[in-house]
VMD Tcl script that draws the C-alpha trace (Angstrom):
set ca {
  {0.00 0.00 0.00}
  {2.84 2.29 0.53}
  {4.54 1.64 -2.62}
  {1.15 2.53 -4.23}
  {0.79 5.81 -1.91}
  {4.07 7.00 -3.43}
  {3.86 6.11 -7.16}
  {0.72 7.93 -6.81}
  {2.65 11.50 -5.35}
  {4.91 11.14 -7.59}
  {3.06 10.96 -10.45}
  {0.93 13.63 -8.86}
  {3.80 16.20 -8.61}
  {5.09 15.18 -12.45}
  {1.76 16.25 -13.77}
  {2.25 20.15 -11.17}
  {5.51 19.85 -13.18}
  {4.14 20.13 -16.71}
  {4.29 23.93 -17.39}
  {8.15 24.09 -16.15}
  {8.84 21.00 -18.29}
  {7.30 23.00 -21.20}
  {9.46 25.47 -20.61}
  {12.64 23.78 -20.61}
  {11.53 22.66 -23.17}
  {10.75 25.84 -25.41}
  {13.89 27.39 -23.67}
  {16.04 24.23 -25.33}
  {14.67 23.97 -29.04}
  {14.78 27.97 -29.21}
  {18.67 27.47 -29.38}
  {18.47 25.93 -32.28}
  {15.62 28.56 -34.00}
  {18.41 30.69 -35.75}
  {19.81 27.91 -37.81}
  {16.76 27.13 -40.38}
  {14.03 28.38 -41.46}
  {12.55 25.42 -42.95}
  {10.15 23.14 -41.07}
  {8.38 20.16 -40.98}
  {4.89 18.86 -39.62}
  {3.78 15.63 -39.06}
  {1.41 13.62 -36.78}
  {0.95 10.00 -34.70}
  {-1.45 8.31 -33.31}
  {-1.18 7.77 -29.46}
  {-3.45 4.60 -28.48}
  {-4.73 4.43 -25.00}
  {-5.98 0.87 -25.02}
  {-6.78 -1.60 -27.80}
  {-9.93 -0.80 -29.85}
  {-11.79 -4.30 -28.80}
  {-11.50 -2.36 -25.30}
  {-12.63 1.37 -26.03}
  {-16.32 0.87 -25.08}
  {-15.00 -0.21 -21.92}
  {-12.66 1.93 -21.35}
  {-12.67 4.64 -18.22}
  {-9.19 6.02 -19.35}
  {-9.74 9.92 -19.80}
  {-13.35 9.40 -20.11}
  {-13.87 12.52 -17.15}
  {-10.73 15.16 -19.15}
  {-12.23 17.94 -21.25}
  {-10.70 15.92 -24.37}
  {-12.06 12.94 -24.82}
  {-10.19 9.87 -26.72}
  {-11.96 9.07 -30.14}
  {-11.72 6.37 -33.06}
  {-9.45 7.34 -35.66}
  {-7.48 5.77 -38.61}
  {-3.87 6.26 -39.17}
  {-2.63 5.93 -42.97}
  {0.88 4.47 -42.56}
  {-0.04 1.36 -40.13}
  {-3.68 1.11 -42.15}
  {-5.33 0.37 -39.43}
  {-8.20 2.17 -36.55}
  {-6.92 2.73 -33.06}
  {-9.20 4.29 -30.18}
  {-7.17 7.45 -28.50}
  {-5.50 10.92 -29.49}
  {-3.77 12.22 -32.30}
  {0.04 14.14 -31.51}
  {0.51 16.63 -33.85}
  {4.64 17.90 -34.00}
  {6.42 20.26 -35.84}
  {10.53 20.32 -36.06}
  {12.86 21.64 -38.04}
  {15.01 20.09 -40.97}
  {17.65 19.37 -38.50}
  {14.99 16.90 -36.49}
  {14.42 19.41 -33.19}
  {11.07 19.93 -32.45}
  {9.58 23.02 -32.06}
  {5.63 23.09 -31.27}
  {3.49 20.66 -30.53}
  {0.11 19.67 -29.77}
  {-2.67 16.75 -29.17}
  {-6.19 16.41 -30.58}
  {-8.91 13.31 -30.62}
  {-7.92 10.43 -33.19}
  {-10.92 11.82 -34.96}
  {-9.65 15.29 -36.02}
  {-8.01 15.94 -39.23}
  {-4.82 16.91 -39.25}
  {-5.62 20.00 -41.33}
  {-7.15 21.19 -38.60}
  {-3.88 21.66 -36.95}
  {-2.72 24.54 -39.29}
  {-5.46 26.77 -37.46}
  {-2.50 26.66 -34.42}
  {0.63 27.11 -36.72}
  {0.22 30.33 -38.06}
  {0.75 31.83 -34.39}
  {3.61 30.20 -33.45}
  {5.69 30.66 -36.59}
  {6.46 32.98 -39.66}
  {8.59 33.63 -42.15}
  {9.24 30.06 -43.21}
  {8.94 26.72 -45.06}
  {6.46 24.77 -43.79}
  {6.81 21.10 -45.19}
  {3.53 18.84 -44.62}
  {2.30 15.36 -46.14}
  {-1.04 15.16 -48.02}
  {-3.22 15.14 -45.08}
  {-2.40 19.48 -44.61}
  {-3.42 19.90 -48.36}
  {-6.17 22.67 -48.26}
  {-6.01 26.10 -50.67}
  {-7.78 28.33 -48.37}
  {-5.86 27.61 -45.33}
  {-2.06 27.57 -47.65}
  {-3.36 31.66 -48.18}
  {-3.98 32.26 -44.92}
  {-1.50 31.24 -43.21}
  {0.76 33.14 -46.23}
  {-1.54 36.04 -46.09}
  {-1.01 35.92 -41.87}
  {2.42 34.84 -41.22}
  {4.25 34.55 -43.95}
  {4.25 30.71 -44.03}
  {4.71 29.16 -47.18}
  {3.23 26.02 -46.50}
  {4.43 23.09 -49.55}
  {2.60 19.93 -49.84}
  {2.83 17.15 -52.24}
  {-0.29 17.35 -54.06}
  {-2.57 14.12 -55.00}
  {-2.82 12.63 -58.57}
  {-5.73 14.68 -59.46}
  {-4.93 17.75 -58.56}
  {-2.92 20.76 -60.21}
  {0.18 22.15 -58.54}
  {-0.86 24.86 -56.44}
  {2.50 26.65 -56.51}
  {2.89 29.36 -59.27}
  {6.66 28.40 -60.82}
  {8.78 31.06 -62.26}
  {9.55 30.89 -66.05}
  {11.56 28.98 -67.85}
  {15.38 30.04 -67.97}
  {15.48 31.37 -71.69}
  {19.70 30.70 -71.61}
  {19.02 27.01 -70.26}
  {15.66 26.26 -71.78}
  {15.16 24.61 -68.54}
  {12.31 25.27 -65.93}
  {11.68 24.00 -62.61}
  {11.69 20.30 -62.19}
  {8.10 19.94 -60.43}
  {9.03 15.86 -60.23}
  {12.00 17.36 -57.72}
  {10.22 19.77 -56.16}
  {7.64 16.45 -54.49}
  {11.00 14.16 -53.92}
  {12.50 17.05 -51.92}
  {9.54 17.26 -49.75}
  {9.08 13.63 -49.74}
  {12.30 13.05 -48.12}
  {11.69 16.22 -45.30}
  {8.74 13.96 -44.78}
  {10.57 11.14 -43.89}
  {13.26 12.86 -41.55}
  {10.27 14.10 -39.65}
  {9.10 10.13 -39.66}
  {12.24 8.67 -38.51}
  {12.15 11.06 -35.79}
  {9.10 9.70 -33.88}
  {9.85 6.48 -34.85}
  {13.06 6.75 -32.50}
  {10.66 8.61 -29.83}
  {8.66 5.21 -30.32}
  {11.36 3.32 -29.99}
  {14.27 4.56 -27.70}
  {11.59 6.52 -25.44}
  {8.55 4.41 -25.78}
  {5.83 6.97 -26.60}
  {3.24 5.34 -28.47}
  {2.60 3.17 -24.72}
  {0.68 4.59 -22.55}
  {0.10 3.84 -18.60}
  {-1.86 6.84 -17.99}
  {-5.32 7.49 -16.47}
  {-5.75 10.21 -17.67}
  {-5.19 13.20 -20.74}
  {-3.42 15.49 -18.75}
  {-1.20 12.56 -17.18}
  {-0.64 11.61 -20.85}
  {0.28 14.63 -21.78}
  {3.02 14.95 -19.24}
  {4.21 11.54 -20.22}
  {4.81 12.91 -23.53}
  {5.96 16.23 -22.84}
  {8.76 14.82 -20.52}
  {9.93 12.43 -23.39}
  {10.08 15.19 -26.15}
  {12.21 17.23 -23.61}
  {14.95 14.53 -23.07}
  {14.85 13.85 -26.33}
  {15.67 17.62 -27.07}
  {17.90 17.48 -24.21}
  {20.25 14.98 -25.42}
  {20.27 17.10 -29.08}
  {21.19 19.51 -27.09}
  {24.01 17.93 -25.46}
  {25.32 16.53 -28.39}
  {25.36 19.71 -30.72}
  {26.76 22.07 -28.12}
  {28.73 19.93 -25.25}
  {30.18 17.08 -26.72}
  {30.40 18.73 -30.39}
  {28.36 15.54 -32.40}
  {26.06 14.68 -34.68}
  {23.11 15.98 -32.48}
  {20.79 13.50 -33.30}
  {22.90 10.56 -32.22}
  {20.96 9.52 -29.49}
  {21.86 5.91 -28.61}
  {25.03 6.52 -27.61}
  {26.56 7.46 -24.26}
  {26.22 10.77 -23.15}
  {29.88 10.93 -21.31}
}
mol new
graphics top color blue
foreach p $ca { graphics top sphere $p radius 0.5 }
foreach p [lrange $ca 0 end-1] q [lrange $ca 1 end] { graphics top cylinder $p $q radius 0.2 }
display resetview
């Protein structure tokens, strides 16, 4: 019973903790906000218990945002729980973040960016495609937001003219292999937060306990970028290794 009693205060005071963890956080990944301007957004499902469960399930059925059914693309499969929505830079530090029901589309998420950033290259998959929102957030921030677009669609992107020395324009074919590729950087970065730090299993009871889970795992994971690009003078995202 006492072991119980103290997992409990200590999971109590980690959750108190969550703003100042933010904050090292935002204080960490701002060291690294001079050296691109070019960023990348992304998002993952977070599963709180297996779908068979869900109509059972009491997890975060009380917080203000409630777990949904959603269906994640990569894995082709449903899963019952939130949605993490991320946003790092070129160099694989992440910069913003935020969490929504499984059920929202990740379009929806661009409603958030354009007050957090400006003056840059936003890099999303086919899930952020929408022409309204790509002139707003230009018209608001500055944000040039490039997505690769689906078969049926025109480019949206107005391409300068053809090089009359050259005879050569701009290779659209490169232009959605470049961003492809930013794609997958962004990919391989949660994939080692699902990995090394375990982030797609949760133990929580509840959202706000998830969220600290999560927020705490993005922060050593910036930490040890951190570490590595301005201690030990590495590759800074080299993260199995030893940090002394």
């Amino acid at each position: 019973m006492k072991c119980t009693e103290n997992g409990e205060l200590t999971t109590r005071r980690k959750r108190k903790l969550f703003p100042y963890i933010e904050k090292i956080r935002e204080t960490l990944s701002s060291k690294f906000s001079d050296f691109t301007d070019v960023f990348i957004m992304d998002s993952t499902p977070i599963e709180i218990c297996k779908i068979s469960w869900a109509n059972r399930s009491a997890i975060s059925s009380t917080d203000e945002i409630k777990p949904a059914y959603g269906y994640c693309a990569a894995q082709k499969s449903r899963y019952f729980g939130y949605k993490l929505h991320a946003v790092c830079d070129k160099n694989g530090i992440f910069h913003s973040f935020d969490f929504s029901p499984a059920n929202v589309h990740d379009v929806n998420y661009l409603h958030d960016i354009k007050e957090n950033f400006e003056n840059c290259l936003l890099i999303g998959d086919r899930g952020y495609i929408s022409k309204e929102l790509q002139l707003d957030l230009f018209n608001y921030s500055k944000i040039n937001l490039s997505v690769p677009m689906r078969k049926n669609q025109h480019i949206l992107w107005n391409f300068p003219r053809q090089n009359q020395k050259s005879g050569r324009g701009l290779n659209c074919e490169a232009i959605v292999n470049t961003i492809e590729k930013k794609l997958n950087h962004e990919q391989t970065n949660i994939s080692q937060l699902c990995g090394q730090f375990l982030i797609n299993i949760n133990l929580a009871k509840t959202f706000q306990g998830l969220a600290t889970r999560i927020v705490s795992k993005i922060t050593s994971f910036t930490m040890i970028q951190y570490l590595n690009f301005f201690v030990f003078k590495r590759s800074l995202n080299k993260l199995k290794i030893n940090l002394c």
